[in-house]
N, C-alpha and C positions, 0 to 999 in steps of 0.2 A: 823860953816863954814868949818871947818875943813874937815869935809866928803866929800866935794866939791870939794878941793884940789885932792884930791883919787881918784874921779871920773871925772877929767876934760881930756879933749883932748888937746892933743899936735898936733898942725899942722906940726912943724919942722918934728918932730918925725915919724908921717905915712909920709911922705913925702919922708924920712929916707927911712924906711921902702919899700916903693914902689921900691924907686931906686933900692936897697938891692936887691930886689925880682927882679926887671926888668934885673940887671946885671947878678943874679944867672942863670935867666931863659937866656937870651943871650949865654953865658957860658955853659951850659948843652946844650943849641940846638947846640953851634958851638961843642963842642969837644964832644956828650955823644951821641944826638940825631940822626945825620949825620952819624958817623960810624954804628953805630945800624940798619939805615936804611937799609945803604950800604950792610950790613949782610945779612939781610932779603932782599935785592932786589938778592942781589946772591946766597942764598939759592931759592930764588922762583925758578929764571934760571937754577939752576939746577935739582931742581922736575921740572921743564919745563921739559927739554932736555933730562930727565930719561923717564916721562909719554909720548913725543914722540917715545922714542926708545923703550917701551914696546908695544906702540901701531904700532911702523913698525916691530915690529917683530910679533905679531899678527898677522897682513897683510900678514906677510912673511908663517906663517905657516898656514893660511888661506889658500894664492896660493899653498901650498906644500901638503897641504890635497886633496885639489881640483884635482891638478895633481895627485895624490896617485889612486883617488877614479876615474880618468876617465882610466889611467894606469888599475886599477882592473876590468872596467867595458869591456876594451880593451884583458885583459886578459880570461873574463868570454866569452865574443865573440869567442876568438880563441880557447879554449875549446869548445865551444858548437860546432864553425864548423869541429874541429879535432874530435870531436864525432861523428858526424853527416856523416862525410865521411868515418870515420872507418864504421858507420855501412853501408854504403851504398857497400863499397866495401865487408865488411863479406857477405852481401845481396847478390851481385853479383859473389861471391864465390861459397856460398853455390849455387845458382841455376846454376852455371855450373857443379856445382860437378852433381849435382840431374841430368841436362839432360844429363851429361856422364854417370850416373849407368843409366839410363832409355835405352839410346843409345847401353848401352853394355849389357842390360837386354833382350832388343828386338834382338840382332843382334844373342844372346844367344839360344831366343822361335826361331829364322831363323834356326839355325843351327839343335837347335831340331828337327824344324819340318820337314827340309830336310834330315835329317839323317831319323826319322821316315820313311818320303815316300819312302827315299830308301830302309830301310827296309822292308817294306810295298810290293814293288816292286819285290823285290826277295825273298820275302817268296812265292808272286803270281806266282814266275818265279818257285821256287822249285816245289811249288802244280802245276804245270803246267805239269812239266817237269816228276814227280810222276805219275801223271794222264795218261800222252802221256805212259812211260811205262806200267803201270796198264791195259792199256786198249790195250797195242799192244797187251801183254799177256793174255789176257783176247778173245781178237778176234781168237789169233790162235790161243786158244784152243776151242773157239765154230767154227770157219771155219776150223780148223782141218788143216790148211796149212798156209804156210807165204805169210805174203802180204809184198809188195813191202812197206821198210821204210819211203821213203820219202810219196809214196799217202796216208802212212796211219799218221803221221805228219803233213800232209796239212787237211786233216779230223779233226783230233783233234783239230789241232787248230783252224780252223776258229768255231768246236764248244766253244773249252775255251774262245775262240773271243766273239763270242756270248752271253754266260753264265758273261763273265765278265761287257760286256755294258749293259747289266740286273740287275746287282748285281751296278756298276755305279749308275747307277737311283736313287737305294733305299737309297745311302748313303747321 
């Protein structure tokens, strides 16, 4: 019987026991458990309060892209229109320069062609004026005597009159 003894149960004793363990566990909850929490509840709030503030700053530089990117697109407009009216004014540049050379090119063939005709005019005036001599000369030596200047000037002319609105026609 003796083995018996060795292996018998003490009620006192787990009883002991329990208490033991119920005060121990009382004891670590009031002084071990409670602070520890307290820790970890104020450590959470603050990875709170951090993962807020990185996510409003996200936010924040979300709106500032945002702004950035309508700023550029606001930019890329006022380039296009300051292009767009450079050229329109080089455009309307260049076509007054064009119709003042054309203006001053024609006003140029004017002057030419009136300088020509006058030319033209009084070379007919010199051969005219050649002819009327040639031919006084030429009469008085076949009539053998002088004719009166002016009848013989009114003659010639109205034939170079003649000879000229013939020659007219053809041109």
């Amino acid at each position: 019987m003796q083995s018996l003894d060795v292996i018998s149960v003490n009620f006192w004793q787990i009883v002991i026991s329990l208490a033991n363990l119920t005060i121990l566990f009382l004891i670590l909850k009031k002084f071990l458990f409670k602070p520890v929490q307290n820790v970890l509840e104020q450590r959470q709030k603050t990875l709170d309060s951090k993962y807020e503030a990185a996510d409003k700053s996200v936010a924040e530089a979300e709106e500032s892209k945002k702004a950035w990117e309508e700023k550029l697109r606001s930019a890329e407009g006022k380039a296009d229109s300051i292009i767009k009216e450079a050229t329109e004014d080089a455009k309307n540049h260049s076509d007054r320069i064009v119709a003042e050379a054309r203006n001053t090119a024609e006003g140029i063939i004017r002057q030419a062609q009136n300088a020509a005709e006058l030319e033209r005019r009084s070379a007919e005036e010199g051969i005219k004026r050649e002819i009327v001599d040639v031919s006084a000369a030429l009469t008085e030596k076949i009539l053998g005597r002088e004719i009166n200047m002016q009848d013989h000037r009114a003659m010639i002319d109205s034939f170079i009159a003649g000879i000229g609105d013939d020659n007219d026609g053809d041109m």
